[in-house]
N, C-alpha and C positions, 0 to 999 in steps of 0.2 A: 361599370356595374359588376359587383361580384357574380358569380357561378356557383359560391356558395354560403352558404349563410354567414354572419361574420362571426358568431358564436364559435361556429367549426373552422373559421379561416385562423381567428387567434389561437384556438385549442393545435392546429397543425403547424401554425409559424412557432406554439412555444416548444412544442414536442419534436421540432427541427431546429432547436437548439442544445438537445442531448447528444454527444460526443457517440461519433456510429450512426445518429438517424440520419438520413439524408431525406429529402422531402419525399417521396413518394412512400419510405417508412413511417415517413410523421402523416403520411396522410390516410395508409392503414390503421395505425393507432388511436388514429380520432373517431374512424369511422368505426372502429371494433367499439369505440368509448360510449359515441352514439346508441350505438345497438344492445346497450348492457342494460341489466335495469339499474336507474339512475342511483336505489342504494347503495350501488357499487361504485359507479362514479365519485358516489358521495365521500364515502369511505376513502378513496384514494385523494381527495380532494381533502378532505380534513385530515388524512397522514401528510400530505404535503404542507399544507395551512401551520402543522404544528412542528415540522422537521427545525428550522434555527433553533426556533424557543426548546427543543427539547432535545438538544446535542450540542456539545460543548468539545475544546481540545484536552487533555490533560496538560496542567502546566510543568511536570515533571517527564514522561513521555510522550505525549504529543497524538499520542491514539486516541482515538471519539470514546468520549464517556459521558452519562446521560446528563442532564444539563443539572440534576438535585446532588451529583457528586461531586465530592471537591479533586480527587486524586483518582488515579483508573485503579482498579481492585487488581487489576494484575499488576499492579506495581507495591500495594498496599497491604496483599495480604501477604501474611508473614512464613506460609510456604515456599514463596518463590524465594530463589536465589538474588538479594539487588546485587551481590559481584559477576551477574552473570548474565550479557545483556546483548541481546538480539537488535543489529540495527536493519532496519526496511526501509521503501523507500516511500508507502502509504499503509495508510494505517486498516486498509483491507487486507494486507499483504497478512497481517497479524492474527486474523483468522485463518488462513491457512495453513502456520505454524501450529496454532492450537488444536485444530484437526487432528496433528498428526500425537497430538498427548504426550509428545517425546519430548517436551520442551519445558522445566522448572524455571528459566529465569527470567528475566523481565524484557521489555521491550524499550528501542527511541524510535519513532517516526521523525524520517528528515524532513517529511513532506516535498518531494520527490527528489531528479536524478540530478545532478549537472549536466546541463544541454548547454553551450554558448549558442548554439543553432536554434533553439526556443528562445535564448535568452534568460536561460535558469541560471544565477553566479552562486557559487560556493554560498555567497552572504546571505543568500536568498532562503536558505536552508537549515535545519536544528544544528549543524554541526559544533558550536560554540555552545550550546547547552547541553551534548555528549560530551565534551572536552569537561564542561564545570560535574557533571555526573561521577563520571572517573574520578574527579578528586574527590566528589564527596561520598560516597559512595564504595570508597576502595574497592573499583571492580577492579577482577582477576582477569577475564576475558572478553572479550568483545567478537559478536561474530557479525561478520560483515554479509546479510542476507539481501543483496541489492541484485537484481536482475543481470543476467550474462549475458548485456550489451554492453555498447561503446560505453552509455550512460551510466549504468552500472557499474563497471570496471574503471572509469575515470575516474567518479563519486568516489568509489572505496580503495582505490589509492588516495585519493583527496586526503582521505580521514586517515588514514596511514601514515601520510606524513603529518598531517595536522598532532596523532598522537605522540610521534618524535620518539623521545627515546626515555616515555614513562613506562612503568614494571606494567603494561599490561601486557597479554596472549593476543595477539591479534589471530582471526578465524577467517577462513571465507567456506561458505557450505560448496560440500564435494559437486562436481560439475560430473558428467556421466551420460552413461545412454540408458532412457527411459527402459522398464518391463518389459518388454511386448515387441519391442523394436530391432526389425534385421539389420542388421550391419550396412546392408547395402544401399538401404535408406536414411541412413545418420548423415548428417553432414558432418564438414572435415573438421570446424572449429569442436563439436560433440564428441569428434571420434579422439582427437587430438587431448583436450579436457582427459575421456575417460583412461586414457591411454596415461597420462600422466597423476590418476587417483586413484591405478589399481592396490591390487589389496592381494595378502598374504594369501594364501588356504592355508 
């Protein structure tokens, strides 16, 4: 016999299968969901109801664009730079770049890292459709913006050698110690990093 109704058992078994909830989170979450007024619930119910049907990949870089688009508008409109192209390793990573407004050229999502330990292989990833990019494309640089881990740094040697010895700039974004942050708090690989991308005065 359940404990609790099955309505709230299924709403908590599916909300324990978001990446970070563990059941006792998925079972706040339902009970907050219970307690809301049900407009709300609705709401979030019919944003979920329409989330496939209304997101799509781009087939040229691979970031979420809405499902009525054919090509991501930051690939398409004609301010950005296409020789000049930011590779990540998800395609949220690419709102963070945009944040920072510093950024004219375009994007490839690999759709994530090389793990053999996940069992993510090179094949598994856009990297053969940045290779076809570059020729068509004549990009000038490529900045390799994948996470500073093992993943990360394997990944974007990966595509380093994959690029060989065509005329592009290969990039990796500067590594460093955060704003705010005392020395004696950084770890070594950070200290190490910033130690090796100082800069003039």
């Amino acid at each position: 016999m359940n404990m609790l109704p099955q309505a709230l058992e299924d709403l908590i078994e599916a909300l324990g299968n978001l990446p970070g909830v563990g059941s006792r989170t998925a079972e706040r979450y339902a009970y907050f969901l219970v307690r809301r007024d049900p407009s709300k619930t609705a709401q979030i119910a019919d944003a979920l109801s329409k989330l496939h049907g209304g997101v799509k990949y781009c087939p040229k870089t691979f970031a979420l664009i809405d499902a009525t688009e054919d090509i991501s508008p930051l690939y398409s409109d004609p301010k950005r730079d296409k020789t000049l192209v930011a590779v990540v390793a998800e395609p949220l990573d690419i709102v963070s770049l945009e944040k920072t407004a510093a950024f004219r050229g375009t994007y490839h999502v690999l759709g994530g890292l090389v793990s053999p330990i996940d069992g993510v292989t090179p094949d598994q990833l856009h990297i053969a459709e940045l290779i076809q990019r570059i020729e068509e494309d004549s990009v000038a640089e490529i900045i390799l913006a994948t996470n500073a881990s093992v993943e990360g740094e394997s990944t974007a040697l990966y595509i380093q050698q994959q690029i060989g010895d065509r005329d592009v700039k290969i990039t990796r974004l500067a590594r460093g110690l955060p704003i705010g942050v005392d020395l004696e708090y950084a770890d070594q690989i950070t200290l190490s990093r910033a130690l090796e991308g100082r800069q003039l005065l």
